[in-house]
C-alpha positions in Angstrom: -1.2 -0.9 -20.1 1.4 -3.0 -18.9 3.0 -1.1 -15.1 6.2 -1.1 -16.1 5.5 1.7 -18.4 4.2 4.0 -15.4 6.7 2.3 -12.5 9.0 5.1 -10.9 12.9 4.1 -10.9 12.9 4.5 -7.1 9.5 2.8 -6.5 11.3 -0.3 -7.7 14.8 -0.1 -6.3 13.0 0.6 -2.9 10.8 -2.6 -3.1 13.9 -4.6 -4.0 15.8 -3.7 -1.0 12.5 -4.0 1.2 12.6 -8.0 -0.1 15.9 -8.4 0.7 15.5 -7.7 4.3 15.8 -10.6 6.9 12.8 -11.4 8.7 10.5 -9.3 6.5 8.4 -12.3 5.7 7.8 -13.6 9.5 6.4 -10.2 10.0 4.0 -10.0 7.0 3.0 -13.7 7.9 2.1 -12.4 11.1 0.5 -9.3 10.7 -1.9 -11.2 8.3 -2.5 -14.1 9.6 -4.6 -12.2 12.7 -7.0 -11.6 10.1 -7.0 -7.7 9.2 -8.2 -8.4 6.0 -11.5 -10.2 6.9 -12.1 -7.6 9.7 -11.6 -4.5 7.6 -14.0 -6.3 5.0 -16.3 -6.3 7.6 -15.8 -2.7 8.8 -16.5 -1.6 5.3 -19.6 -3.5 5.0 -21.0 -2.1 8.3 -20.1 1.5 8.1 -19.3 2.6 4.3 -21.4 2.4 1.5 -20.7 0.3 -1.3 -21.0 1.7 -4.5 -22.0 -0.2 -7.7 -24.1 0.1 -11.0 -26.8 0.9 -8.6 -25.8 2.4 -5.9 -24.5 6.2 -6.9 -23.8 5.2 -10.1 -22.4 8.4 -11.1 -19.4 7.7 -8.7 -19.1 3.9 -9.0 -19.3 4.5 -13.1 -15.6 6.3 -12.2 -14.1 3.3 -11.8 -15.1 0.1 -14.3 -13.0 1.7 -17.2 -9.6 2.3 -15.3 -9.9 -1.0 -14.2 -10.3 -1.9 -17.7 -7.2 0.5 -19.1 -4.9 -1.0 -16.4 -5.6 -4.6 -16.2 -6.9 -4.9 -13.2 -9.8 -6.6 -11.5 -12.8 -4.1 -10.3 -11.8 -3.7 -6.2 -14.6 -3.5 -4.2 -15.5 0.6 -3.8 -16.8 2.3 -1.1 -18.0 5.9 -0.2 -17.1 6.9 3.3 -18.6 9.7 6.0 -15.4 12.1 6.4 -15.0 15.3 5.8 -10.9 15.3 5.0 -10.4 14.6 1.8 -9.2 10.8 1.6 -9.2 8.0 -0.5 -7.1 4.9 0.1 -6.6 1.2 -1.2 -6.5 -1.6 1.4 -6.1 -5.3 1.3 -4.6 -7.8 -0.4 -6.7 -10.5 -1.7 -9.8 -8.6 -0.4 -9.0 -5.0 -2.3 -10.8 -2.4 -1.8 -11.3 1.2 -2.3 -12.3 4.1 -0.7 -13.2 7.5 -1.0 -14.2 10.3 1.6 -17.1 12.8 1.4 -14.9 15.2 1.5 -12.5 13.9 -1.3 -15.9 13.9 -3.4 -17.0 17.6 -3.0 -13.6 18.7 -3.0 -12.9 17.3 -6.4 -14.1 17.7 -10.1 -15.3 14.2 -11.6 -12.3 14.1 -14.0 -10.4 15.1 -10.8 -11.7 12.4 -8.8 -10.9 10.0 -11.8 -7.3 10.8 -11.5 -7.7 9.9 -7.6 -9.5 6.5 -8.3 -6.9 5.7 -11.0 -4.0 6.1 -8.5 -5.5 4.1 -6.4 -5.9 1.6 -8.9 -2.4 2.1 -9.9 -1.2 0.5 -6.5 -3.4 -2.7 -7.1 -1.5 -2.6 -11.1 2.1 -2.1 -9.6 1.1 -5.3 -7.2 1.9 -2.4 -4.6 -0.9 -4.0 -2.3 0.4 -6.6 -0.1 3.2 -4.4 1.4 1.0 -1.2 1.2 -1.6 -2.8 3.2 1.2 -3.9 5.8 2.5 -0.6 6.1 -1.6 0.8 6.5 -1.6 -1.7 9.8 1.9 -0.8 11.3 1.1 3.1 10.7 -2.1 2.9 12.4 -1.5 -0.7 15.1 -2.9 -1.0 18.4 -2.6 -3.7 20.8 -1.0 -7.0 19.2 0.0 -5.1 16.0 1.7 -1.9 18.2 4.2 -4.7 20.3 4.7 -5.9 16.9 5.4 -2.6 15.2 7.7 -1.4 17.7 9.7 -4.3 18.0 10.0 -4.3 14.3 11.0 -0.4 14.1 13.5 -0.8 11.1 11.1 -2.6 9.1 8.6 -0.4 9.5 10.6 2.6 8.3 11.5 0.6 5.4 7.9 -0.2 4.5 7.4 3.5 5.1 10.6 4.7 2.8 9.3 2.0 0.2 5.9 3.5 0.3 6.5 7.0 -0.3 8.4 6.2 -3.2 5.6 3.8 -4.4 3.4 6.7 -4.6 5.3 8.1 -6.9 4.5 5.2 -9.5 0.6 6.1 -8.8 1.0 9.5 -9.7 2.2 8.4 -13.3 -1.2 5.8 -13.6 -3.1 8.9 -12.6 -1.7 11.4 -15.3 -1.8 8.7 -17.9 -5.6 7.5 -17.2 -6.6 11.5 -16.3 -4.0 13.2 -18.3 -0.9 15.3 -17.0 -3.3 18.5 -16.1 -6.1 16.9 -14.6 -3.6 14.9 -12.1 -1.7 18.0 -11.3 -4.5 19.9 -10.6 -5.8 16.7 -8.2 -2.8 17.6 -6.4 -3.1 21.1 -6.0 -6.6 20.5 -4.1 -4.9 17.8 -2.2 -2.0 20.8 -1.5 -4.3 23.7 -1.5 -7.4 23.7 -1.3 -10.4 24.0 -3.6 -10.6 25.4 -7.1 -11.5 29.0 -5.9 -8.4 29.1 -3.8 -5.6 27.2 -6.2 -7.0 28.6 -10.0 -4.0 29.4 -11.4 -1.2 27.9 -9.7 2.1 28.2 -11.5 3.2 24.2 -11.5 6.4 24.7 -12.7 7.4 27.2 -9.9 5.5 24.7 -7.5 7.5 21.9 -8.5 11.0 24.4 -8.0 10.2 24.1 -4.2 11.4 20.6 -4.2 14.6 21.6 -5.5 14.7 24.0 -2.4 13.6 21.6 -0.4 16.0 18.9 -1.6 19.1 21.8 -1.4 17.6 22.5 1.8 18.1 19.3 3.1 22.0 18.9 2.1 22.5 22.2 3.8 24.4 20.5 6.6 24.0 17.6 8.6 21.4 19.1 11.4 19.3 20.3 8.6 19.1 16.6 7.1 18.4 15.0 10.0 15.7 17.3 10.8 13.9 16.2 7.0 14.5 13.1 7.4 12.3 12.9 11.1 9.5 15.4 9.4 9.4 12.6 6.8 10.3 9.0 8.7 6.9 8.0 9.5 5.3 9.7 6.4 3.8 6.9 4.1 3.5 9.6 1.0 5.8 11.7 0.1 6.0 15.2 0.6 3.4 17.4 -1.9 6.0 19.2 -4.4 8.4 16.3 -4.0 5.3 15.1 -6.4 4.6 17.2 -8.3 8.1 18.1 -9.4 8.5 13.9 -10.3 5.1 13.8 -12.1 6.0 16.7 -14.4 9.4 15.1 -14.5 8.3 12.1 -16.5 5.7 14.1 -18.6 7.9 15.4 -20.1 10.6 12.7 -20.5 10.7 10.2 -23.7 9.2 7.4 -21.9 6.3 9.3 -21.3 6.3 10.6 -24.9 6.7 6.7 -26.5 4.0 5.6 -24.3 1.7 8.8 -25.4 2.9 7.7 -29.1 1.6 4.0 -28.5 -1.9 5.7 -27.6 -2.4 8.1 -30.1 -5.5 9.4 -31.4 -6.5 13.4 -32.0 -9.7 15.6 -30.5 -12.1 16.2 -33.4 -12.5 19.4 -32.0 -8.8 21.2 -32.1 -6.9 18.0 -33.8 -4.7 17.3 -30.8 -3.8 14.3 -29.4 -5.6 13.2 -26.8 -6.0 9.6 -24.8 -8.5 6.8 -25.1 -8.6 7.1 -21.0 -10.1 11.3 -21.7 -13.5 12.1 -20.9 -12.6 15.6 -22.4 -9.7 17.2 -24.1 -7.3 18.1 -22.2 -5.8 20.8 -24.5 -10.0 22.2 -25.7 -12.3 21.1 -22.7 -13.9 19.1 -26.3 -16.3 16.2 -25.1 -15.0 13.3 -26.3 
């Protein structure tokens, strides 16, 4: 699967004018050349576990085949002690992933696979050198915070860039999941487990943004308002995602790409995606 079939319009205007600004490079030369990569390498080593063929197999088994569907070199994965659902990618040359405890018994396995494949959509969008900059400036201390505030408009340009990057990682997830699965991911990320969000209309979900959006054009005070809840946000705003993720599964591009995949469920005779465990239209075992 080649990125440019999953990267959102906005995800790459915003990287383009991130590029373009002066002094952007001084800063990223900077910020990496104190090393975060080696010492977060280390952290992981110390205090996560690493998962692999033998080491809880049945969540390291997750990711081998997106990595395989997408391009991409296997990341190093990790498993980490936290109770809020999380999972994040970090570093550049040294990628990794990891998941939370919580992420884990929150999800369903097919809805942790749509997690894990957004993830892995950053490392296939080459999202990861200014995603891992923008971890470091959103979380700096010492060194890194002097840095980060002297840098202020770059770091609310990483920060716009990143929100709209997300976006891009949504599409990987509901074309390695499928469209329901990664919804549904985002409904436990928005509200809570299974028991609580069964049946959640998406459509009238997704409508919110379009409140949200008229909302925010309801005078000026009102926009500046949004645009502080969201400046130092680094993903964008739940049904802001939703509503772009059912946007594009039901656009042409979507459709070709689905077309360019095609194969049916011997159970109902749909069309499904080599990427399914199960049918997304039967539940059918594939």
């Amino acid at each position: 699967m080649n990125p440019s079939d999953f990267i959102h319009p906005e995800d790459a205007a915003a990287l383009e004018a991130l590029k373009a600004i002066p002094g952007l490079a001084k800063i990223v030369k900077s910020v990496m050349d104190i090393g975060v990569e080696q010492f977060q390498t280390g952290l992981n080593l110390a205090t996560k576990i690493k998962l692999s063929p033998r080491q809880l197999p049945h969540l390291y088994n997750i990711l081998p085949p997106i990595c395989n569907q997408l391009g991409i070199m296997e990341p190093d994965f990790f498993l980490e002690m936290n109770p809020e659902p999380n999972a994040y990618a970090f570093g550049d040359t040294q990628t990794a992933i990891t998941i939370t405890s919580g992420l884990v018994e929150l999800m369903t396995k097919e809805e942790l696979r749509a997690v894990v494949a957004h993830e892995c959509g950053h490392i296939a969008c080459h999202h990861m050198l200014y995603h891992t900059i923008a971890a470091i400036l959103a979380n700096a201390t010492g060194f890194v915070e002097t840095l980060s505030s002297l840098a202020a408009p770059i770091k609310y340009a990483l920060f716009y860039w990143e929100r709209k990057s997300e976006l891009s990682c949504d599409r990987a997830a509901a074309y390695v999941a499928g469209p329901q699965v990664a919804a549904s991911m985002l409904a436990r990320l928005a509200g809570g487990s299974k028991m609580v969000t069964a049946g959640l209309d998406l459509a009238e979900w997704a409508e919110q943004a379009d409140q949200y959006d008229a909302l925010c054009k309801r005078g000026f005070w009102n926009k500046t308002l949004q645009t502080y809840a969201v400046l130092n946000q680094n993903h964008p705003f739940t049904s802001v995602r939703i509503r772009e993720m059912l946007l594009w599964i039901d656009s042409d591009d979507y459709k070709q790409l689905i077309a360019s995949n095609k194969h049916t469920c011997p159970n109902c005779g749909n069309e499904v995606l080599d990427s399914w465990a199960f049918c997304q239209h039967c539940g059918h075992k594939l």
